[in-house]
N, C-alpha and C positions, 0 to 999 in steps of 0.2 A: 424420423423425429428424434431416434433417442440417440443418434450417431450425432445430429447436428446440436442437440443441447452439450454430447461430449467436447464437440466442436466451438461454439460458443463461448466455453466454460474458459477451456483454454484459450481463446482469442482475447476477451474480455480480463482475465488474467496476465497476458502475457503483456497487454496493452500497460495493466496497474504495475508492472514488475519495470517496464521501462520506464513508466513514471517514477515510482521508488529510483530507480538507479538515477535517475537524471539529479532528483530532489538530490540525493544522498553525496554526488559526485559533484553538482554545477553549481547549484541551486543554494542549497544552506548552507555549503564553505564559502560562496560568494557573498554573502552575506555578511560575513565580517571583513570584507574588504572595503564596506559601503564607508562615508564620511559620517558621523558620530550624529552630527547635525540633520542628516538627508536621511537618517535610517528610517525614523518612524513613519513620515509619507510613502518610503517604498514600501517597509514591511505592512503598512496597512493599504496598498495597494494590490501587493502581491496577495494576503490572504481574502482580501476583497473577490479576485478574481480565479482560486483556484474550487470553486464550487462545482460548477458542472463538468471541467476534463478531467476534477480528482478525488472530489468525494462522490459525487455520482454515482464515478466508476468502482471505488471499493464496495460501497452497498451490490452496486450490480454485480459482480466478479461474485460477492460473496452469495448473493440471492439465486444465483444459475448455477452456484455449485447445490444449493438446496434444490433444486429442477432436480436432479442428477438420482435425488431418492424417488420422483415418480416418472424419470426419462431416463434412464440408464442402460447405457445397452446390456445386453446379455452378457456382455464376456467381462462385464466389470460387476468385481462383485461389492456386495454391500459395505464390507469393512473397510473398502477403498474412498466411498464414499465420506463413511464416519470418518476418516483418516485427511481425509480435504475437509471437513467439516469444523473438526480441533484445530486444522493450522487457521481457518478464514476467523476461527475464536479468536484463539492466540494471536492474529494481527491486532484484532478489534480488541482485545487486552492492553496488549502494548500501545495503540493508538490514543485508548484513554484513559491507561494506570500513567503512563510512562511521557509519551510523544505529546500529546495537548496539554499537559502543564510545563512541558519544557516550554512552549511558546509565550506563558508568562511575561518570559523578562525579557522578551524581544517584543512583547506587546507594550511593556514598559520603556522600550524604545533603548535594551540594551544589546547591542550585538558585540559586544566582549568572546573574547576566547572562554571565557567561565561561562559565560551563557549561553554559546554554542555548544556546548558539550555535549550537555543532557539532549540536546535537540540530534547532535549527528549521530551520538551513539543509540538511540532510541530509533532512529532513521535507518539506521545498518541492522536494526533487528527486524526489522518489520522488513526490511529488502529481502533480509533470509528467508523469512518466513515465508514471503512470497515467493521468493527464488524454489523452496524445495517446496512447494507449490503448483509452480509450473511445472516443475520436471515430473511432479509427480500425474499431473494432466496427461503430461507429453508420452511418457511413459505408457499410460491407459491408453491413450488413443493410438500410439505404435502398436501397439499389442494386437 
């Protein structure tokens, strides 16, 4: 059990990590390519339907790394834990000091390079975050 919640951790993480990159790379630069006129029905189509493959999964990602203080195998030790514990913070920081008021003005139906900004650059921090995230999963469970 406490090998497959290390297992999990990182599956359910690596799953949010490729979501971040897709968001950060396809997703929200396309978005100002959209026609000025047709933005608001996608943008309000797109956040309509990223519920269950993307916030879902951040709660979950973040909830089995909290498993990990009463499933953790033997050879990972606790400060590793608390160490995946501050990054799944610091996403969830960024995601509502930073990344949900960027959405703002794209919710006001602006998709401008000014109002992309705050959105991509707030998107490449939370990618980090998850990025040294994983590897740091990846790392525990190579070991």
């Amino acid at each position: 059990m406490k090998t497959w919640t290390l297992v999990s951790a990182l599956a359910l993480n690596v799953y949010l990590l490729g979501v971040m990159v897709m968001f950060a790379t396809v997703v929200y630069p396309g978005l100002g390519a959209v026609e000025r006129g047709s933005f608001p029905t996608l943008y309000q189509a797109f956040t309509g339907r990223i519920g269950a493959p993307v916030v879902a999964f951040e709660f979950l990602a973040f909830f089995i790394t909290l498993a990990l203080y009463a499933w953790r195998p033997d050879s990972v030790d606790l400060g590793f834990v608390h160490a995946l514990v501050a990054l799944g913070v610091a996403y969830f920081a960024i995601t509502f000091a930073w990344h949900l008021p960027s959405h703002r003005a794209l919710a006001a139906g602006d998709n401008s390079a000014t109002a992309l900004a705050p959105l991509l650059s707030s998107q490449y921090a939370r990618t980090v975050v998850q990025l040294v995230k994983v590897g740091l999963l990846s790392w525990l469970l190579a070991r």
